[in-house]
Biopython code that builds the backbone (N, CA, C, O; Angstrom):
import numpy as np
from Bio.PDB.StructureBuilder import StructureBuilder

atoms = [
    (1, "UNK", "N", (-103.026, -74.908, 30.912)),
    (1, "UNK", "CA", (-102.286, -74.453, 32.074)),
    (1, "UNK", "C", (-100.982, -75.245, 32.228)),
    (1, "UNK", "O", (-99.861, -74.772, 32.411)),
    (2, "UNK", "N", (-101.359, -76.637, 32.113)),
    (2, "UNK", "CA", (-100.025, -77.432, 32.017)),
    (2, "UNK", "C", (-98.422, -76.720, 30.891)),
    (2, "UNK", "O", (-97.223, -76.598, 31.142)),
    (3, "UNK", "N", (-99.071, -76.490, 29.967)),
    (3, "UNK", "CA", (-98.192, -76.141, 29.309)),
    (3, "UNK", "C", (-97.505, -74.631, 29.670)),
    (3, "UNK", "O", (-96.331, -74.301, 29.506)),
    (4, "UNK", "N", (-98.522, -73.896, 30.165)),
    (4, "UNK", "CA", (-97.911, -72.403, 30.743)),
    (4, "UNK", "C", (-96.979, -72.595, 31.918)),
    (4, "UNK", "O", (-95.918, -72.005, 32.120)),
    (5, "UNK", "N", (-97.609, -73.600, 32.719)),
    (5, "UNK", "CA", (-96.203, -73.892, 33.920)),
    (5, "UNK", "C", (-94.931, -74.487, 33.575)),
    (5, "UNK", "O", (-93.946, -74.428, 34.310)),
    (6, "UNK", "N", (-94.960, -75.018, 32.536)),
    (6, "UNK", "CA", (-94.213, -75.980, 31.709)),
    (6, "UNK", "C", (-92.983, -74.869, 31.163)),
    (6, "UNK", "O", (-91.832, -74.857, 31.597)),
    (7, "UNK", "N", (-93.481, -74.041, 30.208)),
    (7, "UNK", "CA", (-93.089, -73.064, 29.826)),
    (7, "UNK", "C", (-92.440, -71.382, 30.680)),
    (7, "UNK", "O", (-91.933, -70.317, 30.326)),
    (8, "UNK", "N", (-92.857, -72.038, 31.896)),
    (8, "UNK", "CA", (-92.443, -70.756, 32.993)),
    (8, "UNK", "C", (-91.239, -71.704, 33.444)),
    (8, "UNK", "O", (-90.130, -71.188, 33.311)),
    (9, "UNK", "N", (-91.270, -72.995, 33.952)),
    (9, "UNK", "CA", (-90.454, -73.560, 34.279)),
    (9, "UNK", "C", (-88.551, -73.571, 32.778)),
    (9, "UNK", "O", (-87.339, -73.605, 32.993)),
    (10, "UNK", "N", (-89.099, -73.538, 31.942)),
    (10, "UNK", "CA", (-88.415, -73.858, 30.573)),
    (10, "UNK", "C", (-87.764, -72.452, 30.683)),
    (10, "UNK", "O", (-86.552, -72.337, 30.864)),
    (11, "UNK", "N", (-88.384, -71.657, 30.599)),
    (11, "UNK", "CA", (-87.531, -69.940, 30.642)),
    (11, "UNK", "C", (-86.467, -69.968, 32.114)),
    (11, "UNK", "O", (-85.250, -70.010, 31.935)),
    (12, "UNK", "N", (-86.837, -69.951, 33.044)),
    (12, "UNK", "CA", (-86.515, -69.865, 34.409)),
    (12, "UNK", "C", (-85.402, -70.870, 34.595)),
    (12, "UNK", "O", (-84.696, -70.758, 35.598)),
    (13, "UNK", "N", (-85.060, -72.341, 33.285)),
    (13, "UNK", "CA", (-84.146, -72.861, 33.822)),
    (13, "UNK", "C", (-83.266, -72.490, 32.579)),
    (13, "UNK", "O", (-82.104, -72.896, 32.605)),
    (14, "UNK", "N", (-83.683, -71.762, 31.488)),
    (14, "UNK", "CA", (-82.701, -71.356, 30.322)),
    (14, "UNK", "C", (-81.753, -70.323, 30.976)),
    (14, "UNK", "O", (-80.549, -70.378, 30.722)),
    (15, "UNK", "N", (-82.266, -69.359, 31.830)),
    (15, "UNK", "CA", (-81.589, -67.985, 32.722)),
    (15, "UNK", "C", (-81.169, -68.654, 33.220)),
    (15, "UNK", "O", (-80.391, -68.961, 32.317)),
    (16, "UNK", "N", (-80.833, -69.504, 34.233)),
    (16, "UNK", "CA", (-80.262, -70.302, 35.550)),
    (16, "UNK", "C", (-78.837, -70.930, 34.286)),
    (16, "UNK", "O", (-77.759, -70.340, 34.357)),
    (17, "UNK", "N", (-78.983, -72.018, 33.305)),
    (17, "UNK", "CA", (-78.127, -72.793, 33.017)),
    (17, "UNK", "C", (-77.915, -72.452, 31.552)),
    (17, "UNK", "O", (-76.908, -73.066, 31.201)),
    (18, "UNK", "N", (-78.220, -72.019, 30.926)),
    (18, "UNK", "CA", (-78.082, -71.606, 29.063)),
    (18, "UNK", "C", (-77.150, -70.895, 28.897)),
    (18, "UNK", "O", (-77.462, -69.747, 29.214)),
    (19, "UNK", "N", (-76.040, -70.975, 28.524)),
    (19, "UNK", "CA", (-74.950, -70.100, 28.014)),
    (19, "UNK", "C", (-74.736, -70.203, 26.226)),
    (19, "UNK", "O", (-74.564, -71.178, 25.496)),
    (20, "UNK", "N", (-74.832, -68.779, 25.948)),
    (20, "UNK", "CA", (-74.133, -68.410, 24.403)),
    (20, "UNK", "C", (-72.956, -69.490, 23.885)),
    (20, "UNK", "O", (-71.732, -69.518, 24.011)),
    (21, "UNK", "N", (-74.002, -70.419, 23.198)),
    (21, "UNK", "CA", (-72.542, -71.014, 22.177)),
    (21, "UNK", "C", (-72.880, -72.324, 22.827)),
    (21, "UNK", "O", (-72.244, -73.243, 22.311)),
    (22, "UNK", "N", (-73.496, -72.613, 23.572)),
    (22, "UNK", "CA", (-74.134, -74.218, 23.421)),
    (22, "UNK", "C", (-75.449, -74.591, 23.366)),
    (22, "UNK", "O", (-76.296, -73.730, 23.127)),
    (23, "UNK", "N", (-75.724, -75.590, 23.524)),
    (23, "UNK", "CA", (-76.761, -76.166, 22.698)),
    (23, "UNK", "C", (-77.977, -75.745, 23.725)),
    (23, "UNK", "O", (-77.908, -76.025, 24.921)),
    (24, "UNK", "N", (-78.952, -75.138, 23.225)),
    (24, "UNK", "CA", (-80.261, -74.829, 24.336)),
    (24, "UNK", "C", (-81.115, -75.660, 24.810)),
    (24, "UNK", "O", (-81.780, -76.505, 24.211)),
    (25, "UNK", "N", (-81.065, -75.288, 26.370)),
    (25, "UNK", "CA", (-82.052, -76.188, 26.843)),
    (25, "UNK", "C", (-83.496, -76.199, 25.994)),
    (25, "UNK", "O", (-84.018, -75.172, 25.560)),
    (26, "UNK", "N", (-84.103, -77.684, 25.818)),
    (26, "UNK", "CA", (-85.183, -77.941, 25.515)),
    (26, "UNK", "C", (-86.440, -78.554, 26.515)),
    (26, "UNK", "O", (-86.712, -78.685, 27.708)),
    (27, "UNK", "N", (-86.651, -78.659, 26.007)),
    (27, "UNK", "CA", (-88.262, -79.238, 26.817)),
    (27, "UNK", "C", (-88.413, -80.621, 27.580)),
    (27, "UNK", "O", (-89.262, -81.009, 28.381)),
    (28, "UNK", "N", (-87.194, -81.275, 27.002)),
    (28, "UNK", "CA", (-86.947, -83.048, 26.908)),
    (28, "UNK", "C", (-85.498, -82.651, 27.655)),
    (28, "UNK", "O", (-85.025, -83.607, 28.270)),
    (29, "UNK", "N", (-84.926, -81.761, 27.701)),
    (29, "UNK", "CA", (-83.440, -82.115, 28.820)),
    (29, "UNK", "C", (-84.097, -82.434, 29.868)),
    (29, "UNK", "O", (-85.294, -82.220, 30.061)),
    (30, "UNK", "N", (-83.162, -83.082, 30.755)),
    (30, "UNK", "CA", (-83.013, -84.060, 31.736)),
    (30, "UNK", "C", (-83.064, -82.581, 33.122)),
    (30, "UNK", "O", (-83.497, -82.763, 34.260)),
    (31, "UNK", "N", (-82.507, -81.217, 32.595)),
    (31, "UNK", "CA", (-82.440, -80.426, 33.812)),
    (31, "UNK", "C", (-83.887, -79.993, 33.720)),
    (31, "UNK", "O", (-83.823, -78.811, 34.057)),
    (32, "UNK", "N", (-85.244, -80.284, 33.441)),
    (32, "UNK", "CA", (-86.464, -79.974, 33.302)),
    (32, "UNK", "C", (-86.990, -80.841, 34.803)),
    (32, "UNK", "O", (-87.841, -80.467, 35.611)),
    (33, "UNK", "N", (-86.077, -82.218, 34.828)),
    (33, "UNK", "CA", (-86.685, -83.143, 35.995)),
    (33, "UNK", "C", (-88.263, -82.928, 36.231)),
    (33, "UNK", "O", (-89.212, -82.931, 35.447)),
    (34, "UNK", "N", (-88.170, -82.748, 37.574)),
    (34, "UNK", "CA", (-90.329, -82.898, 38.210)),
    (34, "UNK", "C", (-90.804, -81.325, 37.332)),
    (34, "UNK", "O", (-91.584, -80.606, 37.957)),
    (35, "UNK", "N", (-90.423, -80.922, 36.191)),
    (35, "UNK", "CA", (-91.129, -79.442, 35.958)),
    (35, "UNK", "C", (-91.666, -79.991, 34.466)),
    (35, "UNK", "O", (-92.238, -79.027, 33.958)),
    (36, "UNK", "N", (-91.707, -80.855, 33.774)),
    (36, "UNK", "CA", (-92.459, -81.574, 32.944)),
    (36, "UNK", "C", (-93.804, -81.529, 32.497)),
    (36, "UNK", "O", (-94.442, -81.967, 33.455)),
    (37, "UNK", "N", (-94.470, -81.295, 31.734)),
    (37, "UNK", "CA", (-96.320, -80.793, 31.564)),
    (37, "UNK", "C", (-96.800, -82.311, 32.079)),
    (37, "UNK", "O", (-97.987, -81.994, 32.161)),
    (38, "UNK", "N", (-96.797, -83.484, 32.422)),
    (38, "UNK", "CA", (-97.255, -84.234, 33.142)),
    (38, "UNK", "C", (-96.787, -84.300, 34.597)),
    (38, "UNK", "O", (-97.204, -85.289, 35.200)),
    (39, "UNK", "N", (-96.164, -83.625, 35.154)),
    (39, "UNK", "CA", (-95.644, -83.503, 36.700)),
    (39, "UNK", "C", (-96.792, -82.607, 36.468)),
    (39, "UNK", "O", (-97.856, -83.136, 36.787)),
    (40, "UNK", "N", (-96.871, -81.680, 36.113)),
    (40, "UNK", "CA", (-97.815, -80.264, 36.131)),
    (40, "UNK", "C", (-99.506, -80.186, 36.059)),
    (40, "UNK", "O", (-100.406, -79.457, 36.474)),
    (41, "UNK", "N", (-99.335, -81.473, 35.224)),
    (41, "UNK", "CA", (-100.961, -81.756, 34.657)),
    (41, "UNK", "C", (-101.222, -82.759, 36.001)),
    (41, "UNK", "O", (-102.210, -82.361, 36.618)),
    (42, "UNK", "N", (-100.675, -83.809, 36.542)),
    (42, "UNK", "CA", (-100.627, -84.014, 37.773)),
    (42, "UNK", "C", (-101.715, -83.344, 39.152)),
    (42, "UNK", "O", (-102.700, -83.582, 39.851)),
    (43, "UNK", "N", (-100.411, -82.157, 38.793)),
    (43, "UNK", "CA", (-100.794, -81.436, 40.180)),
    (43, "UNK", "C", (-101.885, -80.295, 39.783)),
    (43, "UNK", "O", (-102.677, -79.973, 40.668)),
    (44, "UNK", "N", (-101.971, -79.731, 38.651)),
    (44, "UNK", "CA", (-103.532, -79.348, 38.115)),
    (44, "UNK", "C", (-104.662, -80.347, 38.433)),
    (44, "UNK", "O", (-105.531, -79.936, 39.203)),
    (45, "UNK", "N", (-104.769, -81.518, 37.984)),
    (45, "UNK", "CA", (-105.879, -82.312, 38.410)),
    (45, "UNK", "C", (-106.059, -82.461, 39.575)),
    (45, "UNK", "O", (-107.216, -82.636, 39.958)),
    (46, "UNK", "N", (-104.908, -82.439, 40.580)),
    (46, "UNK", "CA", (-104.951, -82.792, 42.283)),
    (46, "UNK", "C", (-105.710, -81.397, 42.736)),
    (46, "UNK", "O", (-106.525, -81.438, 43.657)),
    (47, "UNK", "N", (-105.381, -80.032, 41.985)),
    (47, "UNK", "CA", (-105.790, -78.854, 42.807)),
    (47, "UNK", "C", (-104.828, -78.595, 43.503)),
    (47, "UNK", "O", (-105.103, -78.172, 44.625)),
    (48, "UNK", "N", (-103.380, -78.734, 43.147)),
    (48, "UNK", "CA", (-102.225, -78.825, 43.948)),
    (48, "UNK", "C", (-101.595, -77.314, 43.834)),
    (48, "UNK", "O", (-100.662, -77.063, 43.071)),
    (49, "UNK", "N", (-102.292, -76.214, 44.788)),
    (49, "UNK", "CA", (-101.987, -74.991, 44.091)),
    (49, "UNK", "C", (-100.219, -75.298, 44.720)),
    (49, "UNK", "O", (-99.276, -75.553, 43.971)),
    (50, "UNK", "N", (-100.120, -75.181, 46.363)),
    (50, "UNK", "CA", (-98.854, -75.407, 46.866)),
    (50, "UNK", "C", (-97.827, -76.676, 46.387)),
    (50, "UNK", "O", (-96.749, -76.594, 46.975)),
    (51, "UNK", "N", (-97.895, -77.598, 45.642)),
    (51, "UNK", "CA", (-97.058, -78.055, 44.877)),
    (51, "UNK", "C", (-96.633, -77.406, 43.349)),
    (51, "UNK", "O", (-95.619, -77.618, 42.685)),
    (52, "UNK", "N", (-97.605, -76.684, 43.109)),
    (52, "UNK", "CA", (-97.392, -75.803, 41.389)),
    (52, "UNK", "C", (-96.665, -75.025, 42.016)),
    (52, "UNK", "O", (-95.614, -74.752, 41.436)),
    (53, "UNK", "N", (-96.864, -74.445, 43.230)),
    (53, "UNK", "CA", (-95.919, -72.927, 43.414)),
    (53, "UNK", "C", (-94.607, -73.483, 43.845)),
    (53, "UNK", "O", (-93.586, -72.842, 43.595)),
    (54, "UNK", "N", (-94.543, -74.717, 44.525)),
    (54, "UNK", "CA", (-93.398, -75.202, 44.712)),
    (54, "UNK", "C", (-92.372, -75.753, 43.686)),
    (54, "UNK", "O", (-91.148, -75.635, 43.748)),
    (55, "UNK", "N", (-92.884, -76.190, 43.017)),
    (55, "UNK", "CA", (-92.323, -76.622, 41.795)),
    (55, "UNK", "C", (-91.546, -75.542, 40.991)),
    (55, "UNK", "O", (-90.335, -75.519, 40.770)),
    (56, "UNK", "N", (-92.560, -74.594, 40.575)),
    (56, "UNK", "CA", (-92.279, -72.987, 39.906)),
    (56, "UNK", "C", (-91.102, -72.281, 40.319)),
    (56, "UNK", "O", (-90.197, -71.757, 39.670)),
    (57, "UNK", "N", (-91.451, -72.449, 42.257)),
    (57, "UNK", "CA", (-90.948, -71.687, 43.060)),
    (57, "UNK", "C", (-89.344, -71.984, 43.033)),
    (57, "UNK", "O", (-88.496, -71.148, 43.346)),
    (58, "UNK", "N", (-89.114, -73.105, 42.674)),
    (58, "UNK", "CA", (-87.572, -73.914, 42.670)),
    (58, "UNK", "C", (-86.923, -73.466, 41.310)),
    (58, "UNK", "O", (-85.729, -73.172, 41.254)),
    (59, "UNK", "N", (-87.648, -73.429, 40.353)),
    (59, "UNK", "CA", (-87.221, -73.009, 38.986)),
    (59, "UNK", "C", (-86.965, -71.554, 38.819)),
    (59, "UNK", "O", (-86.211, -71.098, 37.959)),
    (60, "UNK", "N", (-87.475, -71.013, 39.483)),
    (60, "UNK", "CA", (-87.888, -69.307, 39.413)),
    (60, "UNK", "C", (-86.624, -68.942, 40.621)),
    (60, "UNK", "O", (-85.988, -67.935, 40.309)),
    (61, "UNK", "N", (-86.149, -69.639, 42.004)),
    (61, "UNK", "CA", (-84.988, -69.337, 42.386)),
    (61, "UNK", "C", (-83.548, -69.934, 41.645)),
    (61, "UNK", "O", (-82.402, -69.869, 42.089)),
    (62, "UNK", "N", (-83.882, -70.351, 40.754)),
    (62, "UNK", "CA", (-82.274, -71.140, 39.993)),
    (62, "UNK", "C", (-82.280, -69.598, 39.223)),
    (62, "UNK", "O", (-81.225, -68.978, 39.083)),
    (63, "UNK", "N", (-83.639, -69.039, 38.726)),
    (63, "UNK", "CA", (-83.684, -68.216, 37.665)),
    (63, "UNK", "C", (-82.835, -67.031, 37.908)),
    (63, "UNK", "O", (-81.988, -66.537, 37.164)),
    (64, "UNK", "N", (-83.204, -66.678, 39.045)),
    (64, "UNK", "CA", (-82.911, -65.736, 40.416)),
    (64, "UNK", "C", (-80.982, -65.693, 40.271)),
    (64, "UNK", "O", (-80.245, -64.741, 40.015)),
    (65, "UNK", "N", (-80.687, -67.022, 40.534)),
    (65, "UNK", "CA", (-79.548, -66.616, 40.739)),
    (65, "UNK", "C", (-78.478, -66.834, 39.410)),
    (65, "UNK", "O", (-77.252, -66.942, 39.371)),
    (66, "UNK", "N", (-79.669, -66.849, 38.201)),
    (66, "UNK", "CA", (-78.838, -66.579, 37.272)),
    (66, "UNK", "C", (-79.045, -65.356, 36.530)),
    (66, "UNK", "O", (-78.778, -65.297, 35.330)),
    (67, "UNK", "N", (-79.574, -64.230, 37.278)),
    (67, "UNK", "CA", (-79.625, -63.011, 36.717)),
    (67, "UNK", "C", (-79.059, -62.269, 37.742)),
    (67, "UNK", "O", (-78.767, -61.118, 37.418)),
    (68, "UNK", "N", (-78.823, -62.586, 38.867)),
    (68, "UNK", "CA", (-77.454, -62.067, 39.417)),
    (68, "UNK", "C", (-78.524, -61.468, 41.533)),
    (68, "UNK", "O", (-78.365, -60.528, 42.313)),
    (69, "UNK", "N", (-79.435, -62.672, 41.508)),
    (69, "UNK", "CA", (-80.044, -62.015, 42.572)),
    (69, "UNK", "C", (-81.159, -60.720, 42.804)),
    (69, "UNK", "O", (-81.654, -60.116, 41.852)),
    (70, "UNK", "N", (-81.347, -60.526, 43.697)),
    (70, "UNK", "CA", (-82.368, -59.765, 43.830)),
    (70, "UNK", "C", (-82.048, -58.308, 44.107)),
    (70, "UNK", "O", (-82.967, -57.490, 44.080)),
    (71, "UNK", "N", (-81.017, -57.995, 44.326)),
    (71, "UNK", "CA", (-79.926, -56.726, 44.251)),
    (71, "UNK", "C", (-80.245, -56.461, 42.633)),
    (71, "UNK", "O", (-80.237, -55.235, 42.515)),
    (72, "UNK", "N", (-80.483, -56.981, 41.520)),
    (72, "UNK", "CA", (-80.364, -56.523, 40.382)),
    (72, "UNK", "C", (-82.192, -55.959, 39.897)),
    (72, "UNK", "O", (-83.346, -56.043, 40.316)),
    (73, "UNK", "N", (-81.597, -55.526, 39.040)),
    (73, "UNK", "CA", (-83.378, -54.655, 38.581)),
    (73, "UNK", "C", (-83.763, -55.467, 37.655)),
    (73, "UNK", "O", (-84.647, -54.881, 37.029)),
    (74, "UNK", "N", (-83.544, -56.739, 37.121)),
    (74, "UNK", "CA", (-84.070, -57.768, 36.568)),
    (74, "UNK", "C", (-84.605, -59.112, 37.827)),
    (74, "UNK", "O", (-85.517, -59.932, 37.721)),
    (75, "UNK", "N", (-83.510, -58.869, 39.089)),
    (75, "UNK", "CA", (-83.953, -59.736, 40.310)),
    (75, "UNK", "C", (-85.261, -59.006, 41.035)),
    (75, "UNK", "O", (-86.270, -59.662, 41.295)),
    (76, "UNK", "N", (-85.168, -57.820, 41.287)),
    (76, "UNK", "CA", (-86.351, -57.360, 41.835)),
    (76, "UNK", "C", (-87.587, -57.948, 40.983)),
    (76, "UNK", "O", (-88.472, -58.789, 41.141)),
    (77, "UNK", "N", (-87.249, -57.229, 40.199)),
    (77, "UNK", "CA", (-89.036, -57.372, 39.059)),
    (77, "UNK", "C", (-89.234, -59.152, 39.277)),
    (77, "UNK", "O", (-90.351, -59.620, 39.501)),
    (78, "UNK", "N", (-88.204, -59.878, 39.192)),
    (78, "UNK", "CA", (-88.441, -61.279, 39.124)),
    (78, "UNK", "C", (-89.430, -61.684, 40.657)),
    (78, "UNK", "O", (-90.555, -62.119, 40.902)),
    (79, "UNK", "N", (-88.367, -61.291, 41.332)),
    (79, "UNK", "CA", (-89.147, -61.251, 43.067)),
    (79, "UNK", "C", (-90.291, -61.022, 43.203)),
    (79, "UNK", "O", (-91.019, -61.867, 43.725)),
    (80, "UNK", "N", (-90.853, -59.624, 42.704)),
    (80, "UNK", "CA", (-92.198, -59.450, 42.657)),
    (80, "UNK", "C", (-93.290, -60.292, 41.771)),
    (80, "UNK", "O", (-94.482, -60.504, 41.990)),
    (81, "UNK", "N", (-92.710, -60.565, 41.032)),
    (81, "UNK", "CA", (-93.367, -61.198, 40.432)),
    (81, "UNK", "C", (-93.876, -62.655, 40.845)),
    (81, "UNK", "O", (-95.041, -63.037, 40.729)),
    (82, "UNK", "N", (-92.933, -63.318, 41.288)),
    (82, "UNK", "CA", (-92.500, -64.584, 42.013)),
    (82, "UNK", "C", (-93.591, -64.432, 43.414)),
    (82, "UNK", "O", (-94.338, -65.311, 43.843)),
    (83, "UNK", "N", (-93.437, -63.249, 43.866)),
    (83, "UNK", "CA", (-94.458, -62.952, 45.200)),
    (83, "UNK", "C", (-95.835, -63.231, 44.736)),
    (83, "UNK", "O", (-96.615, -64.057, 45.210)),
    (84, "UNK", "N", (-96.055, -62.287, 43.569)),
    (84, "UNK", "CA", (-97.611, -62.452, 43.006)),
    (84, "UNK", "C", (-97.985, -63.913, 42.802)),
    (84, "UNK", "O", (-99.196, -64.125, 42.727)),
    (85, "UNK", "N", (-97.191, -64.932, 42.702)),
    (85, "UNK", "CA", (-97.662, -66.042, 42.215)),
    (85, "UNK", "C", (-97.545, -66.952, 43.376)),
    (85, "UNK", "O", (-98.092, -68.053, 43.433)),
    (86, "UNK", "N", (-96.822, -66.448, 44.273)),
    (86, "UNK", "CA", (-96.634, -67.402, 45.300)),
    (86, "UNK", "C", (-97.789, -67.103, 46.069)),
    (86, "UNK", "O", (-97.969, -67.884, 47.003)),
    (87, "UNK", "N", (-99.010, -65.771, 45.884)),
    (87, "UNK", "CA", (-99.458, -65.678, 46.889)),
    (87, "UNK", "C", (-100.909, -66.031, 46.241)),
    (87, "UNK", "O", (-101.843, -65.916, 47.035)),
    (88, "UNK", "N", (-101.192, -66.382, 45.121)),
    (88, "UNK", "CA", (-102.396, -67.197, 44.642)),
    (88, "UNK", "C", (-102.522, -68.589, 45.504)),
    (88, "UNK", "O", (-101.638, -69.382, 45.827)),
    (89, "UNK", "N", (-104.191, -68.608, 45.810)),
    (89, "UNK", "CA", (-104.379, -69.447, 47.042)),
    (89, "UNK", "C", (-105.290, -70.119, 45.941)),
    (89, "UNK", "O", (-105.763, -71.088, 46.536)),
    (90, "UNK", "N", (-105.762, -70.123, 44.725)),
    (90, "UNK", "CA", (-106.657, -70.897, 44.038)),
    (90, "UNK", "C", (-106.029, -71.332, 42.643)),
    (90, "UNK", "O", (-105.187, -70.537, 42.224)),
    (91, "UNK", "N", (-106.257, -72.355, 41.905)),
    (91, "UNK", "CA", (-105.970, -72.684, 40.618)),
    (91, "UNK", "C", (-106.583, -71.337, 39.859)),
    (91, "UNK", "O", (-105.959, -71.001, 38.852)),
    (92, "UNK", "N", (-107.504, -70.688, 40.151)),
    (92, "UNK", "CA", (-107.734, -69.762, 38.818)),
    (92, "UNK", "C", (-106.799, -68.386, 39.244)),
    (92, "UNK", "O", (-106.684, -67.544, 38.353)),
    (93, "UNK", "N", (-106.115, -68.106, 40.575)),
    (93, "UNK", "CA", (-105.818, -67.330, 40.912)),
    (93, "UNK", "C", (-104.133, -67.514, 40.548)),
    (93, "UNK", "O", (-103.287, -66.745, 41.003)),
    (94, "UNK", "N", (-103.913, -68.312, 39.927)),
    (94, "UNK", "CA", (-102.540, -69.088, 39.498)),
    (94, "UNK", "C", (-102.152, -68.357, 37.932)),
    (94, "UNK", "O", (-101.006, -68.241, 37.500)),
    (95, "UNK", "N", (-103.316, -67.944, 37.279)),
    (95, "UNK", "CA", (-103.135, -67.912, 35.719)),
    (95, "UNK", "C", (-102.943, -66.448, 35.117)),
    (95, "UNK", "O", (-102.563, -66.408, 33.947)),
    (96, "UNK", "N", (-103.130, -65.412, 35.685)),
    (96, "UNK", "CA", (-102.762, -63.762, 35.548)),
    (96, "UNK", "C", (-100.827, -64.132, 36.068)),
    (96, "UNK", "O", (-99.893, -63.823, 35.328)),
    (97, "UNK", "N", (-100.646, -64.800, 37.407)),
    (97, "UNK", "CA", (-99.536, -64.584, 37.425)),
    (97, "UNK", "C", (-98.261, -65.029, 36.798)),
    (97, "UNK", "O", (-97.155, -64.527, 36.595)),
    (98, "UNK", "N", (-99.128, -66.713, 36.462)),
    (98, "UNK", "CA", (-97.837, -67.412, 35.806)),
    (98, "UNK", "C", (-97.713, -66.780, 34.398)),
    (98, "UNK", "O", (-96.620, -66.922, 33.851)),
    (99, "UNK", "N", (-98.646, -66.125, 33.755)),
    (99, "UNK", "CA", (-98.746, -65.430, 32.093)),
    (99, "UNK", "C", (-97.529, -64.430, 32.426)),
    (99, "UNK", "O", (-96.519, -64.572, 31.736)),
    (100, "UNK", "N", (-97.529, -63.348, 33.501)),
    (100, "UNK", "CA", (-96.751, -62.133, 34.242)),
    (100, "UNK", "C", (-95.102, -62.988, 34.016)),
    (100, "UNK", "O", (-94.165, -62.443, 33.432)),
    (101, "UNK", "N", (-95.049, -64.083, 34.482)),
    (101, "UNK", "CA", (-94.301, -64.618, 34.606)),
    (101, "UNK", "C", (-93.529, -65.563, 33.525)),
    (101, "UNK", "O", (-92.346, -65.853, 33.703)),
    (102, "UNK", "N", (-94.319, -66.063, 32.306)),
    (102, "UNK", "CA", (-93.634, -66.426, 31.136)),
    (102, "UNK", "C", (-93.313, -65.652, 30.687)),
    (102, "UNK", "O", (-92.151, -65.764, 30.298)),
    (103, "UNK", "N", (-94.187, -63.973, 30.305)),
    (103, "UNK", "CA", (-93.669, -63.205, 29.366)),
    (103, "UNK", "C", (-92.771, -62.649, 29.842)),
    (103, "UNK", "O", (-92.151, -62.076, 28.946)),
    (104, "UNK", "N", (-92.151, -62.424, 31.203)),
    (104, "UNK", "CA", (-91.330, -61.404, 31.751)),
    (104, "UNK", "C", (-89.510, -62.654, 31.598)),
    (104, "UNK", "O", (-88.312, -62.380, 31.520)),
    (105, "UNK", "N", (-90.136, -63.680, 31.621)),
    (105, "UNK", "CA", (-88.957, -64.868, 31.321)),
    (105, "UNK", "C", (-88.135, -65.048, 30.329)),
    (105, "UNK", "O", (-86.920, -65.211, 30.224)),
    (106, "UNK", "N", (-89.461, -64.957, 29.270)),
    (106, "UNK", "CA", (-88.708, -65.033, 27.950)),
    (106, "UNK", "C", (-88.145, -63.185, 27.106)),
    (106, "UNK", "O", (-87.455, -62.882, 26.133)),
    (107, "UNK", "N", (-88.871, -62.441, 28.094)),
    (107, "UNK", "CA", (-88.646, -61.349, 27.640)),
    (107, "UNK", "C", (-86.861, -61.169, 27.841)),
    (107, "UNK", "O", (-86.017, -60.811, 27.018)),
    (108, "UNK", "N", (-86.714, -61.595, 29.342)),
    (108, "UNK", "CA", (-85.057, -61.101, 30.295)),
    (108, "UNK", "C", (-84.116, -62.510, 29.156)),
    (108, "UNK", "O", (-82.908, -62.716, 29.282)),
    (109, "UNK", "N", (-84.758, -63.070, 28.427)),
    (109, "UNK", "CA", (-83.931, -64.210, 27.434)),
    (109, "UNK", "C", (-82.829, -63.530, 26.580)),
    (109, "UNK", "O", (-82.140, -64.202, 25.812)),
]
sb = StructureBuilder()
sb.init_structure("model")
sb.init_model(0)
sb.init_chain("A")
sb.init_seg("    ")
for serial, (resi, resn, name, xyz) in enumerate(atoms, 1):
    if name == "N":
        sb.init_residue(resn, " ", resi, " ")
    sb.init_atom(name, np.array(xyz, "f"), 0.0, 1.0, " ", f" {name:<3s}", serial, name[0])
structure = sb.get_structure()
């Protein structure tokens, strides 16, 4: 799981800050900060569903406003999607959405 939030976070800040013709964000840049698979594995062991969504939730609005908002038909689908995950109240209820949510990340890449 660590690594799927890890990896939702990693897509969500490539859309926000990655531009054609420089060097791609990785896993180890510094703009990853608290979204790290040990910030994550962290708050998995705590049962920290509202810090995972918070965390996500910050990465997934940078994402937001680098596909041009929620006016766009790549912002909607993101929104909804973003809803589905924000509204998991359990760690197992966390893992249909964040999957919804890597593949739809790296898909808009």
């Amino acid at each position: 799981m660590e690594l799927l939030l890890e990896t939702v976070a990693l897509y969500s800040l490539k859309l926000a800050y990655e531009t054609e013709g420089h060097s791609p964000i990785l896993r180890d840049d510094p703009l990853m900060g608290s979204c790290d698979r040990e910030v994550f594995e962290l708050l998995i062991r705590r049962a920290d569903v509202a810090g995972i969504q918070g965390e996500i939730g910050r990465c997934l609005d940078l994402a937001m406003g680098g596909i041009g908002g929620v006016d766009t038909v790549l912002g909607r689908e993101l929104g909804r999607l973003s809803a589905d995950f924000g509204a998991a109240q359990t760690m197992e209820e966390l893992d249909v959405p964040a999957i919804r949510l890597r593949d739809y990340l790296r898909d808009a890449q």
